[in-house]
FIPA-394399 format. One line per 5 residues: number of its first residue (from 1); their letters; for each residue x, y, z of N, C-alpha, C. Coordinates in pm, whole numbers, plus 50000, padded with zeros to 5 digits. Each point is the difference from the previous one (the first is absolute). Layout:
# FIPA-394399
NUM) a) X/Y/Z/X/Y/Z/X/Y/Z ~ ...
This chain:
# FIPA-394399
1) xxxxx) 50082/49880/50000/49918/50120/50000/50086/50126/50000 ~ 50109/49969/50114/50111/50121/49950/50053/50018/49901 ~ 50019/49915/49916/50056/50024/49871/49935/50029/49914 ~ 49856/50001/50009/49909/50054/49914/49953/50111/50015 ~ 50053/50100/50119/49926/50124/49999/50142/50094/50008
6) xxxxx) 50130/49915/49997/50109/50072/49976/50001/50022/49803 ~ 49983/49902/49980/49972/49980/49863/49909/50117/49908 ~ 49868/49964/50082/49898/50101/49939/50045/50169/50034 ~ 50027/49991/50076/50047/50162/50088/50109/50063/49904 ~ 50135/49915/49930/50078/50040/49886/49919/49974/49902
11) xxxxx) 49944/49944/49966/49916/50026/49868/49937/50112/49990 ~ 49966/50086/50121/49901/50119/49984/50083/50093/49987 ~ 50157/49999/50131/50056/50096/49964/50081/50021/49829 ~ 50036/49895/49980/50014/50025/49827/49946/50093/49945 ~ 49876/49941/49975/49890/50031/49942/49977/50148/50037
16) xxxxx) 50043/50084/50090/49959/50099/50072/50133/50077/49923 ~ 50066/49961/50007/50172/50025/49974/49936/50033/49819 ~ 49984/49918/49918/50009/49995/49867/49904/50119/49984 ~ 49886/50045/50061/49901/50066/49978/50023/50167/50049 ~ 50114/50019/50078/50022/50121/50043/50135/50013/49832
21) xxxxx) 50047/49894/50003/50131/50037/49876/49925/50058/49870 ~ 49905/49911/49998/49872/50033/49872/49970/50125/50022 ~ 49945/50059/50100/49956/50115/50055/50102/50119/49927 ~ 50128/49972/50064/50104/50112/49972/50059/49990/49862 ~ 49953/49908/49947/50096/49949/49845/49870/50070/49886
26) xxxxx) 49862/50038/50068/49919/50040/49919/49993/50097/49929 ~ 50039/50016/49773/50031/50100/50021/49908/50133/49997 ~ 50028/50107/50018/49953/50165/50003/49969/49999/49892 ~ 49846/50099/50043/49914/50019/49855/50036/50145/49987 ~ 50029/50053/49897/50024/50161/49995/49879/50052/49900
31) xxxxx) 50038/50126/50042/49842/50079/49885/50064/50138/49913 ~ 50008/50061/49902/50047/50092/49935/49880/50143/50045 ~ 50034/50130/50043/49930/50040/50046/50010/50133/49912 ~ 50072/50004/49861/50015/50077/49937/49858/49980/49889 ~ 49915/50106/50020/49894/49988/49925/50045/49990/49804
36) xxxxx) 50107/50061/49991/50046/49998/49843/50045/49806/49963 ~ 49958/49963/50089/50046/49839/49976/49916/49919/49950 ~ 50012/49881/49943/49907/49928/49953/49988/49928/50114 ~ 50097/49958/50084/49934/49928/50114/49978/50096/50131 ~ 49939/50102/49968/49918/50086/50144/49911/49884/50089
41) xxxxx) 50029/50035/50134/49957/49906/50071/50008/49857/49966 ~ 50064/49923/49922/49989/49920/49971/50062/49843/50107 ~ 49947/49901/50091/50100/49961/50068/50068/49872/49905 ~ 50178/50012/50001/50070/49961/49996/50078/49933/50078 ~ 50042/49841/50018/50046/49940/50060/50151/49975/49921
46) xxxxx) 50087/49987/50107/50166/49997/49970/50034/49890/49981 ~ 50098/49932/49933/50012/49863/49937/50070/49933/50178 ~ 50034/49892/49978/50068/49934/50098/50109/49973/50020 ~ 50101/50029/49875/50115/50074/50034/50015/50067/50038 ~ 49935/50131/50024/50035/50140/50065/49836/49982/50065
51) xxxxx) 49969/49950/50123/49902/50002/50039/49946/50199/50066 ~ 50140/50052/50016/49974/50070/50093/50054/50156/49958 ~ 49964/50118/49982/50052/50106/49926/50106/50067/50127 ~ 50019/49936/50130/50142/50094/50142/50029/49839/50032 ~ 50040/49896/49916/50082/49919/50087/50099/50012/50073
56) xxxxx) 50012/49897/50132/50048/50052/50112/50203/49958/49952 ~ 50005/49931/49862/50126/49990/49980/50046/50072/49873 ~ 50095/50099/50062/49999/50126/49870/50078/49934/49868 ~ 50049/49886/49983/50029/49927/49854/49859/49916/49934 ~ 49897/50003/50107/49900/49968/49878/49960/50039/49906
61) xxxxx) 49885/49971/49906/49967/50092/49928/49865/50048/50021 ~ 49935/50143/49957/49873/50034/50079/49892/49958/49918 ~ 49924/50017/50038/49850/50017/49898/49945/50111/49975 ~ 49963/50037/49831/50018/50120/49978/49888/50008/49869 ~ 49913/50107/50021/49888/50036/49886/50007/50114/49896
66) xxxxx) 50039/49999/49932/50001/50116/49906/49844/50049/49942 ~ 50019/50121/50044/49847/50020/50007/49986/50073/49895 ~ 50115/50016/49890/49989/50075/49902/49973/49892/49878 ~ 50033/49851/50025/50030/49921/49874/49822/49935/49990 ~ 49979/49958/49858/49855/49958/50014/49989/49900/50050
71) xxxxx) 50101/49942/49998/49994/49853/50081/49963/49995/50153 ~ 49896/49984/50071/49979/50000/50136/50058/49873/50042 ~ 50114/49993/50027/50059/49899/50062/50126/50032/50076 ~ 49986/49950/50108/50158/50023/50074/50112/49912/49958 ~ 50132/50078/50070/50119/49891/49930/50104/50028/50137
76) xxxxx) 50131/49924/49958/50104/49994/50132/50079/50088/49903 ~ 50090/50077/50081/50111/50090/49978/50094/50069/50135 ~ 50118/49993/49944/50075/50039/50124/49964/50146/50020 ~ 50064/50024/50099/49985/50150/50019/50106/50128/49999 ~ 50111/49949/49975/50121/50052/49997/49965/50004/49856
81) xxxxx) 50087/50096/49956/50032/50069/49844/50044/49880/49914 ~ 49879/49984/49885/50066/49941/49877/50065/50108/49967 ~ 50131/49924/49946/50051/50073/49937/50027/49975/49830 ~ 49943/49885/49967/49933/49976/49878/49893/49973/49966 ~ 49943/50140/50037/49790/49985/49946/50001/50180/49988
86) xxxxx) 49874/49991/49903/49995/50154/50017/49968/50111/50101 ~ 50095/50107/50015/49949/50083/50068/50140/50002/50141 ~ 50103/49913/49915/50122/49955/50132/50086/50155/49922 ~ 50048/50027/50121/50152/50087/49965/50105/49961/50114 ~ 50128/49926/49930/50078/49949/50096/50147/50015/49929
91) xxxxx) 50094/49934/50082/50164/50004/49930/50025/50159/49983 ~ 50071/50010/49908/50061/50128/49961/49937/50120/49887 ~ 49920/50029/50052/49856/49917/49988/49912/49972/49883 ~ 49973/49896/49999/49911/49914/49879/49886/49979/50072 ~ 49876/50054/49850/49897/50010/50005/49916/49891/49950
96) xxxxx) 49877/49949/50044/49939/49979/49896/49857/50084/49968 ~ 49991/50020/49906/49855/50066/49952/49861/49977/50039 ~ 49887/50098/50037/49859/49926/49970/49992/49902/49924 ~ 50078/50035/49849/49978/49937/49914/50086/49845/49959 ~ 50046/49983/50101/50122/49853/49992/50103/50026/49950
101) xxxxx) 50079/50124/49996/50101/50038/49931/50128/50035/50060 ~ 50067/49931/50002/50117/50053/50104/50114/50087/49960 ~ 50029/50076/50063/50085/50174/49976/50094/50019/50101 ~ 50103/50042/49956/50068/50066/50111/49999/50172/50026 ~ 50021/50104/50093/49973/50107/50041/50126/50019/50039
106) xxxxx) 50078/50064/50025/50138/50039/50050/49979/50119/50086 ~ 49986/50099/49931/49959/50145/50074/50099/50046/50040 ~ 50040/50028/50117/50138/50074/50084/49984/49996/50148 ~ 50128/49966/50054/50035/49956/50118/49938/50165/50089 ~ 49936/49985/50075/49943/50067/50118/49920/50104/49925
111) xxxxx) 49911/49995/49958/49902/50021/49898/49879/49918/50051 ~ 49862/50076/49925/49887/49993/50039/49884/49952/49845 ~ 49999/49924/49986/49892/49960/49875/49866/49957/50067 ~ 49935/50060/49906/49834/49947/50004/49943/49879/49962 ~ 50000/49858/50044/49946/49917/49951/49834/49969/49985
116) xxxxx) 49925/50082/50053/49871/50006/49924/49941/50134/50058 ~ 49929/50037/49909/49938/50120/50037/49878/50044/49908 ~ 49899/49955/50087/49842/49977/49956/49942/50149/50132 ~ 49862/50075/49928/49933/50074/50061/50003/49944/50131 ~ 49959/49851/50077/50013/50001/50129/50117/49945/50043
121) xxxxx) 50061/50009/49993/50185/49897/50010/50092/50054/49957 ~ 50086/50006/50092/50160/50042/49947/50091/49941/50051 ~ 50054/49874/49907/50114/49950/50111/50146/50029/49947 ~ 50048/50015/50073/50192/50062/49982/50086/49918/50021 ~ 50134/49991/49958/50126/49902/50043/50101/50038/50004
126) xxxxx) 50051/50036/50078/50166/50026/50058/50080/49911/49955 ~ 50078/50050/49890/50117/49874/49985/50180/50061/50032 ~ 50024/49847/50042/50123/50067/50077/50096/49902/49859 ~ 50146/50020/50066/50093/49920/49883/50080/50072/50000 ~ 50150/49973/49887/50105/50019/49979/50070/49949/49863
131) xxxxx) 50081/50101/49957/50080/50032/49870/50136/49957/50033 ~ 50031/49873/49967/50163/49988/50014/50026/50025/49854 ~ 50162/50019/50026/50082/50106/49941/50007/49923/49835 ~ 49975/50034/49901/49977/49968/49851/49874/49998/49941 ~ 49895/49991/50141/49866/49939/49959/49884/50188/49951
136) xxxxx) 49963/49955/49863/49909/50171/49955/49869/49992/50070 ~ 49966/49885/50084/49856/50121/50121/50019/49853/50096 ~ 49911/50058/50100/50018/49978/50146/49905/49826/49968 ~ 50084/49916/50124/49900/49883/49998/49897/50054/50095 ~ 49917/49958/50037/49873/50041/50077/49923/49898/50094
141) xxxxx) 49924/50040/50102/49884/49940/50047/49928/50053/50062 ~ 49899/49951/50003/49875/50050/50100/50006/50037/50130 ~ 50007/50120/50048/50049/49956/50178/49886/50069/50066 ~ 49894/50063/49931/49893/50032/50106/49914/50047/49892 ~ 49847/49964/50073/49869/50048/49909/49921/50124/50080
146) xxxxx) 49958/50092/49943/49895/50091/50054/49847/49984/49932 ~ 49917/50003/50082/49838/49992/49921/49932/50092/50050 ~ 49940/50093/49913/49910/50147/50020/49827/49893/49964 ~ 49937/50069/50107/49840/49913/49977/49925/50114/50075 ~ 49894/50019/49923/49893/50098/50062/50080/50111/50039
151) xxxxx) 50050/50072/50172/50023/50062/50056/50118/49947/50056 ~ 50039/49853/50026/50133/49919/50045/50104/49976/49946 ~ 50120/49950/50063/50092/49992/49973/50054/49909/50077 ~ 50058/49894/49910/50058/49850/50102/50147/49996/49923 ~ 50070/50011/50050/50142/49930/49966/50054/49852/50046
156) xxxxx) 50083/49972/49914/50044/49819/50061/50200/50011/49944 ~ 50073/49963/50087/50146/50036/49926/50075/49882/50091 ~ 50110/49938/49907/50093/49893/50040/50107/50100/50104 ~ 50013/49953/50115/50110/50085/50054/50118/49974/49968 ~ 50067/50107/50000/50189/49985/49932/50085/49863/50126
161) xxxxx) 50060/49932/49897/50046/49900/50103/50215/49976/49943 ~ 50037/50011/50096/50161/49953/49920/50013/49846/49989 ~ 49931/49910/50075/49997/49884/49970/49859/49939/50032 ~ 49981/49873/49940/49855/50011/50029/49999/49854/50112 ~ 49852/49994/50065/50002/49967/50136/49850/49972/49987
166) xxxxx) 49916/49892/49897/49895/49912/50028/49911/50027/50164 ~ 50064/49973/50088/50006/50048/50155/49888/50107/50030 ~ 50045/50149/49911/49988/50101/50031/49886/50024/49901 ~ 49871/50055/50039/49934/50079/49919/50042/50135/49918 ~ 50031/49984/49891/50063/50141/49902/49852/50083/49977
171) xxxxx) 49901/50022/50014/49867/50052/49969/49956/50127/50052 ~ 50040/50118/49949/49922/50080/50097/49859/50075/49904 ~ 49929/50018/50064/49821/50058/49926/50006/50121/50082 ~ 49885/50084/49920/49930/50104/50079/49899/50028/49941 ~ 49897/50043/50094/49851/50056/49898/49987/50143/50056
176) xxxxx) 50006/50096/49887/49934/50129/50019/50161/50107/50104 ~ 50119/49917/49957/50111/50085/50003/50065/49921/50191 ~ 49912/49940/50052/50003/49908/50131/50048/49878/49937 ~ 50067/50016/50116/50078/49788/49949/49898/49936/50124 ~ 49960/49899/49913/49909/49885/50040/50110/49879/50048
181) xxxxx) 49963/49911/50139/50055/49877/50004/49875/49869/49974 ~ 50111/49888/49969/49926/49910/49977/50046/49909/50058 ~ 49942/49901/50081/50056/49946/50092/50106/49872/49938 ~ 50085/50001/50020/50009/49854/49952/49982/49896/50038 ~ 49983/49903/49855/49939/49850/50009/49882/49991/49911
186) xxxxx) 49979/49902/49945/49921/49917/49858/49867/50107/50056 ~ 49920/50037/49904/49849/50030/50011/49978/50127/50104 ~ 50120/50065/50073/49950/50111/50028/49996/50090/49909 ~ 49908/50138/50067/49963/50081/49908/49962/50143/50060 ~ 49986/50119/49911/49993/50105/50031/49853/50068/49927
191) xxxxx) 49955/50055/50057/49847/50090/49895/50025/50126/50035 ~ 49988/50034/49883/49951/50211/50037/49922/50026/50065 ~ 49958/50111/50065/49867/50052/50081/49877/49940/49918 ~ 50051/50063/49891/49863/50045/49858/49997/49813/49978 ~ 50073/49887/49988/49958/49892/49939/50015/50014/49876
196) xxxxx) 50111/50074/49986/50013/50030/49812/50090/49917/49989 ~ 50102/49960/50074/50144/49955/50009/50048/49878/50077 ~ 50006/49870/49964/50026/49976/50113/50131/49886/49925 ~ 50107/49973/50086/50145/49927/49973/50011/49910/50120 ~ 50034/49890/49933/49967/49862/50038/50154/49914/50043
201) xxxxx) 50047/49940/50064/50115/49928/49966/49987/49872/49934 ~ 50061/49965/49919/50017/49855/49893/50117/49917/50097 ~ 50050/50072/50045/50126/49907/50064/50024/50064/50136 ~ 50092/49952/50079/50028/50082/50122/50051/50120/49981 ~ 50127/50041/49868/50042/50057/49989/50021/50040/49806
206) xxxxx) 49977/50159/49988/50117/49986/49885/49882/49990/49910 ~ 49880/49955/50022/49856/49986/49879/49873/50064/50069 ~ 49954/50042/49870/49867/50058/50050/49894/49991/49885 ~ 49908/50023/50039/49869/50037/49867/49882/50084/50075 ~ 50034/50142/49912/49962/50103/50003/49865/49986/49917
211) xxxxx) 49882/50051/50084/49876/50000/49930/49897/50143/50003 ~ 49969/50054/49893/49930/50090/49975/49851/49964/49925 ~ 49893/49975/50144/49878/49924/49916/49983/50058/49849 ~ 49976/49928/49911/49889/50066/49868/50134/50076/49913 ~ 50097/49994/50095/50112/50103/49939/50101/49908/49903
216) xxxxx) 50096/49937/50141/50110/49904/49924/50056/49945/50101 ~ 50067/49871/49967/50083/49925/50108/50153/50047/49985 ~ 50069/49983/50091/50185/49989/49946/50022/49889/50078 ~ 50048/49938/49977/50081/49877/50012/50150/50045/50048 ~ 50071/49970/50120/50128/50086/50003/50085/49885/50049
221) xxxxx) 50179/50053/49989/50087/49882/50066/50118/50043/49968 ~ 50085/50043/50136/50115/50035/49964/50123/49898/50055 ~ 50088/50044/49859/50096/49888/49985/50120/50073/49968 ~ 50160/49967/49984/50078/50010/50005/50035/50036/49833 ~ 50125/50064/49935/50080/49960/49898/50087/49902/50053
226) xxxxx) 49966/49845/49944/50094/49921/50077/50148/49996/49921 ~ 50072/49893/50106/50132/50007/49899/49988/49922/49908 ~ 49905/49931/49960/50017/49885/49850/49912/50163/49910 ~ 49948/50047/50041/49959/50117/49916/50122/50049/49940 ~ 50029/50070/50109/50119/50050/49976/50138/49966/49874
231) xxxxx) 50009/49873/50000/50088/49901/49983/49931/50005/49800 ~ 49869/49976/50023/49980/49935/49853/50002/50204/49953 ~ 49929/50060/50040/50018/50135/49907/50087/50096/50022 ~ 50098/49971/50116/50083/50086/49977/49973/50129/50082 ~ 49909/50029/50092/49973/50123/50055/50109/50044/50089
236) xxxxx) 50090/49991/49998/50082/50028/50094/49988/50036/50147 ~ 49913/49924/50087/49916/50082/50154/50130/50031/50067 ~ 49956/50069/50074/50102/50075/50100/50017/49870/50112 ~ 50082/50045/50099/49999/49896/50108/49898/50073/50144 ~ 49977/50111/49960/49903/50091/50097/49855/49982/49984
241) xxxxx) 49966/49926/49868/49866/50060/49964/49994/49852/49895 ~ 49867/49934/50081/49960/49920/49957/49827/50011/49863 ~ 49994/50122/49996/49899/50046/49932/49881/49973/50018 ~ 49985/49984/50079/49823/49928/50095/49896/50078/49906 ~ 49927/49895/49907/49915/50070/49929/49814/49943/50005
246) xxxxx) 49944/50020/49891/49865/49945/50053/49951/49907/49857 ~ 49957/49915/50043/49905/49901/49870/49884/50044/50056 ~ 49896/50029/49809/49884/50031/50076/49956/49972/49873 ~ 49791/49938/50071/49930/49968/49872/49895/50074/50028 ~ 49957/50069/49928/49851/50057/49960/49893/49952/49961
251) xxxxx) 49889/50005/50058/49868/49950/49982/49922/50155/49956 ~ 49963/50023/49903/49875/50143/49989/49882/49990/50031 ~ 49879/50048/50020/49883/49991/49990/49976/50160/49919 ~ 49924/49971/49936/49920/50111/49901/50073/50149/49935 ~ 50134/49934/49976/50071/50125/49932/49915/50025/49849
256) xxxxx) 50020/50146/50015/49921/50044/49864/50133/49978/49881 ~ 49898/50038/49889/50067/49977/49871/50096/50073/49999 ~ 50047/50122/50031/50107/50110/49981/50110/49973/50132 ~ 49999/49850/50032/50089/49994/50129/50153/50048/49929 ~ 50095/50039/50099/50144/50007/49944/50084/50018/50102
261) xxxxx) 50109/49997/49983/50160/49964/50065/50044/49866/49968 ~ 50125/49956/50034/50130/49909/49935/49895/49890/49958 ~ 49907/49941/50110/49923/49881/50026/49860/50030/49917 ~ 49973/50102/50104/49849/50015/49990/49973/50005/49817 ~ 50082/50063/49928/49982/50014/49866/49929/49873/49947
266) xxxxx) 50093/49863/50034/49964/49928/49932/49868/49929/50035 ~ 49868/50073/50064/49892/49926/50031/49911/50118/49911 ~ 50028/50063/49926/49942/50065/49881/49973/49879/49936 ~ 49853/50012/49895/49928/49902/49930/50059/49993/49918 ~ 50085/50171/49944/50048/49991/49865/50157/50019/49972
271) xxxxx) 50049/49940/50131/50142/50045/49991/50108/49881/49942 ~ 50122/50102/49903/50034/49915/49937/50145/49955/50032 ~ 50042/49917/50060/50115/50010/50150/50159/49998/49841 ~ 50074/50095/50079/50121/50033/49903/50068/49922/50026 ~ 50000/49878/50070/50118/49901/50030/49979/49927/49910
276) xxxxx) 50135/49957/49886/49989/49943/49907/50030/49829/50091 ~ 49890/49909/49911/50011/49855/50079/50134/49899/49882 ~ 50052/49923/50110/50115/49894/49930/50113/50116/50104 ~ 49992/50120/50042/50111/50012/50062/50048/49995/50145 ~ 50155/49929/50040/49947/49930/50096/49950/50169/50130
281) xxxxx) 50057/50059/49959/49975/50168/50088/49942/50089/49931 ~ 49888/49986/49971/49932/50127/49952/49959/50112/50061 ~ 50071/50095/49991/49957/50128/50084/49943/50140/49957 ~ 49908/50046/50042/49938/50102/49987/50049/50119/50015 ~ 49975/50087/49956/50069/50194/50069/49807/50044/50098
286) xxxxx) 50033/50139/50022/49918/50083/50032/50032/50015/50130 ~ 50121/50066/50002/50051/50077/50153/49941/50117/50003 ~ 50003/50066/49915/49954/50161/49982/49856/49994/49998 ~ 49898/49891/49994/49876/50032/50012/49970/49937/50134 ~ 50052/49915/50066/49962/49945/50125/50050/50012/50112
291) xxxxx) 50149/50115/49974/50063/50072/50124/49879/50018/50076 ~ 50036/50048/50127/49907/50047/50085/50116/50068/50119 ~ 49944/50112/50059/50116/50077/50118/50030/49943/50128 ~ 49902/49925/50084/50005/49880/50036/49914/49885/50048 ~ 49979/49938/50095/49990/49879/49989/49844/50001/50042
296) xxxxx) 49956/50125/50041/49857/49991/49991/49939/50171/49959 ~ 50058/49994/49828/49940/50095/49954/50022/49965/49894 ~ 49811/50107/49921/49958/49921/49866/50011/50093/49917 ~ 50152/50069/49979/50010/50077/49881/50086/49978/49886 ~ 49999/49910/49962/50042/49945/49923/49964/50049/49831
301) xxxxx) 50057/49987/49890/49927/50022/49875/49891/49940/49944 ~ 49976/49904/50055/49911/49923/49966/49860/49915/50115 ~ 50066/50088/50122/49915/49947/50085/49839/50045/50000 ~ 49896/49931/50013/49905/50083/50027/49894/49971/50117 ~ 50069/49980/50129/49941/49991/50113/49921/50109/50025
306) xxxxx) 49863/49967/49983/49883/50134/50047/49882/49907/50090 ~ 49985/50005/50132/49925/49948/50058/49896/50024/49972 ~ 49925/50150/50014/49871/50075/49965/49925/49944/49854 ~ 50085/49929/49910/49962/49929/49874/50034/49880/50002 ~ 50012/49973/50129/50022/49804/49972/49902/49958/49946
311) xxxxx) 49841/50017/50038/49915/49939/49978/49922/50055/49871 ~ 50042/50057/49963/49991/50057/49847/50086/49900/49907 ~ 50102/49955/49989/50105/49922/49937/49982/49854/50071 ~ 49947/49959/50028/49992/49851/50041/49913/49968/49870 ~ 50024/49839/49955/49934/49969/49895/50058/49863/49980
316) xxxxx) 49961/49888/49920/49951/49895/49956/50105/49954/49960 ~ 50040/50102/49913/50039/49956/49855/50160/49900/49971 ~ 50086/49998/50140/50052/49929/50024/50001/49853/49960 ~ 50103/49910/49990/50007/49845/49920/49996/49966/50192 ~ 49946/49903/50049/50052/49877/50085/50115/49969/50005
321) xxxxx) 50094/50087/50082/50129/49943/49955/50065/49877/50153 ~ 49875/50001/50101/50042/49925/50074/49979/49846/50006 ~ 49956/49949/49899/50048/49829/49910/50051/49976/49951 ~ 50115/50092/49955/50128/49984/49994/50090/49930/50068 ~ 50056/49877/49939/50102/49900/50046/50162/50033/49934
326) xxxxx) 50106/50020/50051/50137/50036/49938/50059/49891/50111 ~ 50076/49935/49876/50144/49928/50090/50102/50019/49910 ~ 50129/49945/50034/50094/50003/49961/50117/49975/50078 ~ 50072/49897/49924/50140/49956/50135/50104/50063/49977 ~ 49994/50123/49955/50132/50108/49952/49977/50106/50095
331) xxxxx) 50053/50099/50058/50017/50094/50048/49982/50135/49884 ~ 50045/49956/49929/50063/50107/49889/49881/50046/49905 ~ 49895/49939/50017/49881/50058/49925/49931/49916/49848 ~ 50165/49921/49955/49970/49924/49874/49945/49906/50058 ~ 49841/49962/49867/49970/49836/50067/49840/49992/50068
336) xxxxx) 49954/50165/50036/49868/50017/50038/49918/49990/49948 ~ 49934/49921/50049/49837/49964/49937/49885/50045/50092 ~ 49898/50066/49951/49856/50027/50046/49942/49985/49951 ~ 49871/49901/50082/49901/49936/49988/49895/50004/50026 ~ 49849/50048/49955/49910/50002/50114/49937/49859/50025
């Protein structure tokens, strides 16, 4: 009789056991709450690979709805920066296009370019770098972004490092000219007063994803010029200055047709990208139209950040450019394919 109610008693707790795992393994239904969507209100359940859109282990992958694509279906994706899909700007720095097109930008070492600049959006990039001695313009990278929205102002910048140290968070932010902290560790996070803003951690350290509802995502992650960098192109790094820069991917929501800067250009319906393809570095000009004075100002030649007419210039007419698939096992840009 004892062995039968020791028996039955683990059979229940099992059973109790399997049904709480079921419980937590169940995945999240999400809903698109952007009325311009085909799936408004619509509920959506997350596949079972990515059951969960804040898993509690920051190398999973999340579950994620694009509420812009017609497809009402969720999918898994990391959250750290592709840096081969559209909308990545990474390396020295290489782009890829709205349009699946990958470019390089050079610009000038401690200098200010406009990478998009739509009636409600203005985002900026600080690139830092260096000219060793024979070389006719500066190598470059990304070392900090500024974003003008409504009445705000959020900055995000790799801090200067002489060697680099995984260890140490390199990240410093601010919203509205205030430096913001973020605590570290996986899934903490920060919100604006307003709920316009809020920055998330992807990792303990060193990653983030910056979200502007209805606006745009950034995808962020700062990393080193390492020495195999170094080694294959030749940059000559100092022994002081490890160049702590930023990988970052862009997500848009509802840029109008007349979007522009380095990036933003290429999510024009009708734009015709000057990077000739088959080369393995195709690079673009337009320093003189996407200068800017600095890192959160929209005077640029070509900028046309006007809040008071955002909602005048919002419009349709945009391609889906977020079913867009790019891979490629080159660094160098030759070899990209996009797919929807």
């Amino acid at each position: 009789m004892k062995i039968f109610g020791y028996t039955s008693s683990l059979i229940i707790l099992l059973l109790f056991t399997s049904a709480l795992v079921q419980i937590h393994a169940a995945p999240e239904r999400k809903t698109c709450i952007s009325r311009r969507s085909r799936c408004f209100l619509k509920p959506i359940t997350c596949p079972s690979q990515c059951p969960s859109s804040t898993p509690s282990d920051p190398k999973a992958k999340v579950c994620y709805v694009n509420c812009d694509s017609p497809v009402c279906k969720a999918e898994c994706r990391n959250r750290k920066p592709n840096c081969n899909a559209p909308g990545a700007a990474c390396l020295d720095p290489r782009f890829i296009g709205g349009d699946g097109i990958v470019f390089y930008f050079h610009g000038k070492s401690d200098e200010h370019f406009s990478l998009v600049s739509d009636p409600n959006l203005q985002i900026n990039a600080r690139f830092i770098g260096l000219r060793p001695a024979g070389r006719s313009r500066d190598y470059t990278w990304i070392q900090a972004i500024g974003v003008l929205f409504g009445s705000e102002t959020f900055s995000l910048e790799a801090k200067h490092a002489a060697t680099w140290d995984e260890e140490f968070d390199h990240l410093k932010l601010s919203y509205n000219g205030n430096d913001i902290v973020v605590p570290e560790g996986h899934l903490s996070s920060w919100q604006s007063p307003k709920s316009d803003l809020t920055v998330e951690r992807t990792s303990d350290k060193n990653s983030v994803l910056v979200t502007l509802p209805g606006i745009a995502e950034i995808s962020v992650n700062v990393v080193p010029v390492t020495r195999e960098d170094d080694r294959i192109h030749n940059y000559q790094i100092p022994s002081d200055d490890c160049f702590a820069h930023l990988e970052l991917q862009f997500k848009f929501y509802g840029l109008s047709s007349k979007v522009e800067g380095v990036l933003g250009r290429t999510y024009q319906p009708d734009f015709a990208n000057p990077a000739k393809p088959g080369i393995a570095m195709p690079v673009v000009g337009g320093e003189d139209k996407y200068r800017t004075s600095s890192l959160l100002a929209a005077d640029c030649y070509s900028c046309i950040l006007s809040p008071a007419r955002a909602w005048d210039q919002r419009d349709s007419s945009l391609m889906d450019f977020g079913t867009l698939d790019c891979t490629s096992g080159a660094s160098s840009g030759r070899g990209i394919v996009c797919r929807r």
